[in-house]
C-alpha positions in Angstrom: 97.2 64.8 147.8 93.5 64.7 147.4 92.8 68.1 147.7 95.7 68.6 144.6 93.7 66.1 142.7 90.9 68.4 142.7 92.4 71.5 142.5 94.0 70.2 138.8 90.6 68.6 137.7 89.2 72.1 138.3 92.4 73.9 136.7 92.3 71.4 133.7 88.2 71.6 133.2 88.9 76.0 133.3 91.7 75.4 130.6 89.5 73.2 128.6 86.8 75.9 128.4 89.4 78.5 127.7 90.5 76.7 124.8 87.0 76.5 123.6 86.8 80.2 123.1 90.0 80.1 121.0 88.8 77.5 118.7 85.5 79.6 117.9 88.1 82.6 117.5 89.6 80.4 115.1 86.7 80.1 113.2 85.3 83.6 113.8 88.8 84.9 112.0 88.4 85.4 109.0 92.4 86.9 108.0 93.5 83.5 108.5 92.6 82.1 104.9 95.6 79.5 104.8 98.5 78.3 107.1 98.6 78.2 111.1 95.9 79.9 113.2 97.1 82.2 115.9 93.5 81.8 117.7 94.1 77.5 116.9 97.4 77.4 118.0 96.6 79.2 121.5 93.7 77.1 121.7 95.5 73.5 121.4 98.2 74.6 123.6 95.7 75.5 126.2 94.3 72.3 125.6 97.3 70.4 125.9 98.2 72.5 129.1 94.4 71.2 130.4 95.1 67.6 129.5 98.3 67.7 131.8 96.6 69.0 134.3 93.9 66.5 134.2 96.6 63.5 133.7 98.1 65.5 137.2 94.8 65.0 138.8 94.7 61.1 137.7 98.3 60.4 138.6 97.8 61.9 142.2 94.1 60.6 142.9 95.9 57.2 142.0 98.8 57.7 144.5 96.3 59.1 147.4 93.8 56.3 146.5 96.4 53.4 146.6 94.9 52.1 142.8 93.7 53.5 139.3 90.9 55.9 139.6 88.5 53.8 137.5 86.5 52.6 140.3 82.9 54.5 140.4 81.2 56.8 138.4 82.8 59.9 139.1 86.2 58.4 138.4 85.5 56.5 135.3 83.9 59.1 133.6 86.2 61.9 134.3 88.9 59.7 132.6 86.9 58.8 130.1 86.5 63.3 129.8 90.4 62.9 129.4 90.6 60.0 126.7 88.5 62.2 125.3 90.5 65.3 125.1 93.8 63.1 124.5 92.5 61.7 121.3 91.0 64.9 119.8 94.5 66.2 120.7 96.0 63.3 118.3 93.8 63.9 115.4 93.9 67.3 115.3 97.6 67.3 114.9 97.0 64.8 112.1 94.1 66.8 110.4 94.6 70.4 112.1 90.6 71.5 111.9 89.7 74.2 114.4 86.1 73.9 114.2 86.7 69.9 115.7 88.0 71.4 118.7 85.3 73.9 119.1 82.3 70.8 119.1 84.8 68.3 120.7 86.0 70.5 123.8 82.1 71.1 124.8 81.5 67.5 124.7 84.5 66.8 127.3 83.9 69.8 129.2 79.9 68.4 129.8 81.0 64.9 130.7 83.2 66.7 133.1 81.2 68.3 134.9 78.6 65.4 134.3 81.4 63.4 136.8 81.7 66.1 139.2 78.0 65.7 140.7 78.4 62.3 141.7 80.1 61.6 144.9 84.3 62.6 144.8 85.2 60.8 148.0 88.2 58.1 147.8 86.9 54.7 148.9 88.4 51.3 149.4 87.8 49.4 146.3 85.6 46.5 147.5 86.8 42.8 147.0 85.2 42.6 143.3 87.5 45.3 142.2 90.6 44.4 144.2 92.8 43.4 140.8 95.2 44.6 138.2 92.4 43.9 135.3 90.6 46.9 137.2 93.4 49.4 135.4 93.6 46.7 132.0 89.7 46.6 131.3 88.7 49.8 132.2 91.3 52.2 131.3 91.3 50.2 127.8 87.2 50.7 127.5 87.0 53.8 128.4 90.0 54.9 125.8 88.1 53.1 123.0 84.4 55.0 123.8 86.8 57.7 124.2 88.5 57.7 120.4 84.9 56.3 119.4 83.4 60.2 121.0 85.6 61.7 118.8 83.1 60.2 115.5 80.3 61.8 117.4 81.9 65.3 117.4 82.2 64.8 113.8 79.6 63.4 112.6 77.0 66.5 113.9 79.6 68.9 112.7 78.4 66.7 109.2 74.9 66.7 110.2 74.8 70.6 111.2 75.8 71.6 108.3 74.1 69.6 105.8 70.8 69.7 106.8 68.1 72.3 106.1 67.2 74.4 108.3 64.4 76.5 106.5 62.0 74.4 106.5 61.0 70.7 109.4 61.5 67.7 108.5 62.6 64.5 110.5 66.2 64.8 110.2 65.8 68.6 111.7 63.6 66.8 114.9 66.1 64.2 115.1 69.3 66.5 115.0 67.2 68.8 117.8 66.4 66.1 120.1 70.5 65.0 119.9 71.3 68.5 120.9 68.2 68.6 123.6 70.3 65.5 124.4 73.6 67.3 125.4 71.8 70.2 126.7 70.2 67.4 129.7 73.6 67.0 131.2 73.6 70.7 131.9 70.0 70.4 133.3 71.6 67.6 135.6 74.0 69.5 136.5 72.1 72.7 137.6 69.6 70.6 138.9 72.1 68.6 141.1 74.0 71.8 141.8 70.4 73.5 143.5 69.4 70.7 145.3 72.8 70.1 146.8 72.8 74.4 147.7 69.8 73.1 149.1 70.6 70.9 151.5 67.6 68.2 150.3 67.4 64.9 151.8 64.7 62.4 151.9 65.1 58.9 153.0 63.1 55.7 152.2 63.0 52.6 153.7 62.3 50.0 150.8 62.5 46.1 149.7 65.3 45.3 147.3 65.5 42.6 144.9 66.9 39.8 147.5 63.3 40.8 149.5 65.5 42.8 152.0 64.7 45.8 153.3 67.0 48.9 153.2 67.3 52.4 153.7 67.8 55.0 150.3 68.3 58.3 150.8 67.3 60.9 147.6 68.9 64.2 147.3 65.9 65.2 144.9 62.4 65.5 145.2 61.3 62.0 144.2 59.0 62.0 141.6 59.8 58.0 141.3 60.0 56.2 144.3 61.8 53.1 145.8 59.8 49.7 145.4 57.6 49.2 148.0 59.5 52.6 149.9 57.7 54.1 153.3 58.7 58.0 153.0 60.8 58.3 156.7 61.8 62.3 156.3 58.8 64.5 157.6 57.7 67.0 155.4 59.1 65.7 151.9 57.4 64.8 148.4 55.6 61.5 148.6 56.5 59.5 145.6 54.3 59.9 142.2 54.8 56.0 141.7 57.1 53.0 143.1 59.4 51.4 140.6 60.2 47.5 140.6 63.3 46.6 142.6 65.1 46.0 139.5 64.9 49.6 138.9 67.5 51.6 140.6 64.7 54.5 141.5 66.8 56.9 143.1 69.1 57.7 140.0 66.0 57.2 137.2 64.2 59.7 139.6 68.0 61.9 138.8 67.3 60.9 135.2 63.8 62.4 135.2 65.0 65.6 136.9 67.9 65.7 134.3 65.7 65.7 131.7 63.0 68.7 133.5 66.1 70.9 133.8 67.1 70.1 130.1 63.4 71.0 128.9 63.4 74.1 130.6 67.1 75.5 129.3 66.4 74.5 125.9 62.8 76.2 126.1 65.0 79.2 127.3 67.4 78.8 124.5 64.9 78.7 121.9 63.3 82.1 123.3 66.4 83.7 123.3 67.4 82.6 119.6 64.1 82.1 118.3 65.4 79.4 115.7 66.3 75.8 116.4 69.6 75.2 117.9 70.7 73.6 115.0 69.9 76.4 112.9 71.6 78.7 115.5 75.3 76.9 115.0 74.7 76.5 111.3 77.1 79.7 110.1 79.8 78.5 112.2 80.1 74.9 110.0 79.3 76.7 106.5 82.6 76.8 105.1 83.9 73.3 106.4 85.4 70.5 104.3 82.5 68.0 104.4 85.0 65.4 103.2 87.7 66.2 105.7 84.7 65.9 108.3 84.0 62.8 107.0 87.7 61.1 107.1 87.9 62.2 110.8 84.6 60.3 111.6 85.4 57.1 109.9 88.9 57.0 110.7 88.0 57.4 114.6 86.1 54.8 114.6 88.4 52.6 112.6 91.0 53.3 115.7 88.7 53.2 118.4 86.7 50.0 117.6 90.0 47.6 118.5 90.7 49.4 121.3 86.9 49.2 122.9 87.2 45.4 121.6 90.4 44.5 124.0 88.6 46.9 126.6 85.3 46.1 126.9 84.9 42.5 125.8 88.4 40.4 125.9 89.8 41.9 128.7 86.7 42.0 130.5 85.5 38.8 129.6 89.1 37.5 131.2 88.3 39.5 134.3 84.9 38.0 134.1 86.3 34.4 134.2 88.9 35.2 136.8 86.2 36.8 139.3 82.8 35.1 138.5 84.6 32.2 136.8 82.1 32.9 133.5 83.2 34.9 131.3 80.0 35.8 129.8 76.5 36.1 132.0 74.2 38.4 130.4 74.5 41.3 133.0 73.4 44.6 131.6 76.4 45.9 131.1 77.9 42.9 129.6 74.6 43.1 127.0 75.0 47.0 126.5 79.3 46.5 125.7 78.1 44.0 123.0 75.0 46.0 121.9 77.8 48.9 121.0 80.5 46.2 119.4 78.1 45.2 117.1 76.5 48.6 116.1 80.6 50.2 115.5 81.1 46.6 113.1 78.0 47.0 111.6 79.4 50.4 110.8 82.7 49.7 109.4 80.6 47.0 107.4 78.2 49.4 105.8 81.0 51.9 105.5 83.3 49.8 103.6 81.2 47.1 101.9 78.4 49.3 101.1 79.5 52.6 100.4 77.5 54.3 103.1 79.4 57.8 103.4 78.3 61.4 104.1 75.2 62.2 105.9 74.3 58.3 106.3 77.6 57.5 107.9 77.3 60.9 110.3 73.8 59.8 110.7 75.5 56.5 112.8 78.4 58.1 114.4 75.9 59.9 116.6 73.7 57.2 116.8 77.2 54.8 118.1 77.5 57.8 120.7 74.2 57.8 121.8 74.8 53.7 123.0 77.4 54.7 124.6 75.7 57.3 126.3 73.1 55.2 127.2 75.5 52.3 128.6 76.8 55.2 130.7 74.4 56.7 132.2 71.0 54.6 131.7 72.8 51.5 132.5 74.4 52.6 135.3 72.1 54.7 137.1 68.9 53.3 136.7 69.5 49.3 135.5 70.4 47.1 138.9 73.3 44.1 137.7 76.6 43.3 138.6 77.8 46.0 137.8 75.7 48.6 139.5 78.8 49.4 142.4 79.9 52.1 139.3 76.7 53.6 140.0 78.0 54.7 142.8 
């Protein structure tokens, strides 16, 4: 049943880039001036084909796991890859725009593959997990983030097309580093990918935050090491500096390597186009309804702000009570889920109170994204709290 699981995560993640090409066809065509798309309609039914699979590969890791594969990194954010998918599904039937599904697709298809270099192994959940406001909170969360992704896609098609290129300016530097940004998960991935081919290992013993020493083991050269870590594997990197114990140093040091690989494929990029990424995906948005661009933002977000509300604070602060009997303790990932709450009602505010539409409201979908980037990635690789097991 495992091995099926995997086999449909692959199949669905190989439909998801197929689709991809047929939404760019889409776009690329220029006979189809009105009606249904031959290259979009192939393209969404391929999509839907891929989110089936993918809801196959959930529905039989859950029966070979024995509960809802939500439980560490690998799982949460391949479902969060599917939300994803499921809700660009939704609103495209709703506003039927091609060029969504050629930005949105990409997106899933990296936090995919983002998933699929952490460990894939089925594990017993350990006794904080072991409850039915596992599947509640978490599936619920990661739908909302998921609907709220959808913004994000948007909001740089916006942002693409309606800043200049021809000439630098902040808002070109800011939309470059955003794409550097989503470049990064495919340095992590090739640079987790190599390492792995590689065989790499080094292990540290170290002294965690309870004073108690331990043994990590790094599967990349660390540049950042364990606090107070002795090197124990002849013939590997020593450390460039120790981090505090609070500091998870074997993922930051994943972070840092992450961000190498990033540098050097955008570097590459650049050579090859000689213009700024931006610039390069420009022609594809020219002819775009900014105001249709700009519906599809705000109204994700409207529908995906509840549904990270129930997720990530009531129901978690009800699992919070019922586990740590507090339902509130200033973990970091408790701080982060509010951190994002607050930034997605400080948008609807500004939206609706103050008018702020267009480029400004773009300008915060991908801002909204990049906390809940951070909270998933930052948070849980490199910031030690309770919830640090997702790490994992």
């Amino acid at each position: 049943m495992a091995q099926l699981s995997s086999t449909l995560l692959y199949i669905a993640f190989v439909l998801y880039l197929v689709a991809t090409f047929f939404f760019g066809g889409a776009i690329r065509d220029k006979k189809a001036k009105s009606g249904p798309d031959r290259w979009a309609m192939i393209g969404i039914a391929v999509t839907i084909a891929g989110f089936v699979a993918q809801l196959g590969y959930f529905v039989t890791r859950w029966i070979a796991a024995g509960h809802a594969p939500v439980s560490n990194l690998f799982e949460f954010t391949t479902f969060f890859g599917m939300m994803l998918v499921g809700a660009f599904i939704v609103i495209y039937f709703i506003y039927k725009t091609s060029l969504l599904g050629l930005f949105t697709l990409p997106i899933a298809i990296l936090v995919i593959a983002y998933a699929s270099m952490f460990p894939r192994e089925i594990s017993p959940l350990i006794p904080a997990l072991q409850s039915d406001w596992l599947h509640i909170h978490v599936t619920t969360a990661a739908a909302g983030e998921a609907i709220l992704a959808v913004s994000f896609a948007a909001g740089l098609i916006y942002l693409i097309c309606v800043v200049d290129q021809s000439k630098a300016s902040k808002r070109t530097f800011w939309l470059e580093v955003i794409l550097f940004c989503l470049i990064s998960t495919l340095g992590f991935v090739a640079a987790t990918t190599a390492f792995r081919l590689a065989d790499y290992e080094a292990k540290f013993e170290w002294i965690d935050k309870n004073n108690q020493q331990t043994e990590m083991v790094y599967h990349m050269p660390a540049l950042v090491g364990p606090h107070e870590g002795k090197l124990k594997t002849e013939g590997r990197m020593e450390p460039l500096v120790d981090m505090p114990a609070i500091i998870n140093a074997r993922k930051l040091n994943t972070v840092i390597w992450s961000l190498f690989a990033g540098a050097i494929l955008y570097g590459l990029l650049r050579l090859v186009l000689r213009k700024r990424i931006a610039a390069a995906l420009q022609p594809l948005v020219k002819n775009i309804n900014l105001d249709l661009v700009d519906e599809i933002s705000y109204r994700s977000v409207a529908i995906g702000f509840p549904v990270f509300t129930l997720g990530a604070l009531v129901f978690a602060m009800i699992w919070a009570q019922i586990a740590w009997t507090r339902f509130w303790g200033w973990d970091p990932k408790e701080v982060w889920a509010l951190i994002t709450w607050l930034f997605y009602a400080a948008f609807l505010h500004l939206r609706l109170s103050k008018g702020w539409h267009g480029e400004r409201s773009a300008w915060l979908a991908v801002i909204g994204f990049a906390i809940i980037m951070f909270n998933l990635v930052a948070v849980n690789l490199v910031i030690a709290g309770l919830h640090s097991y997702a790490g994992s």
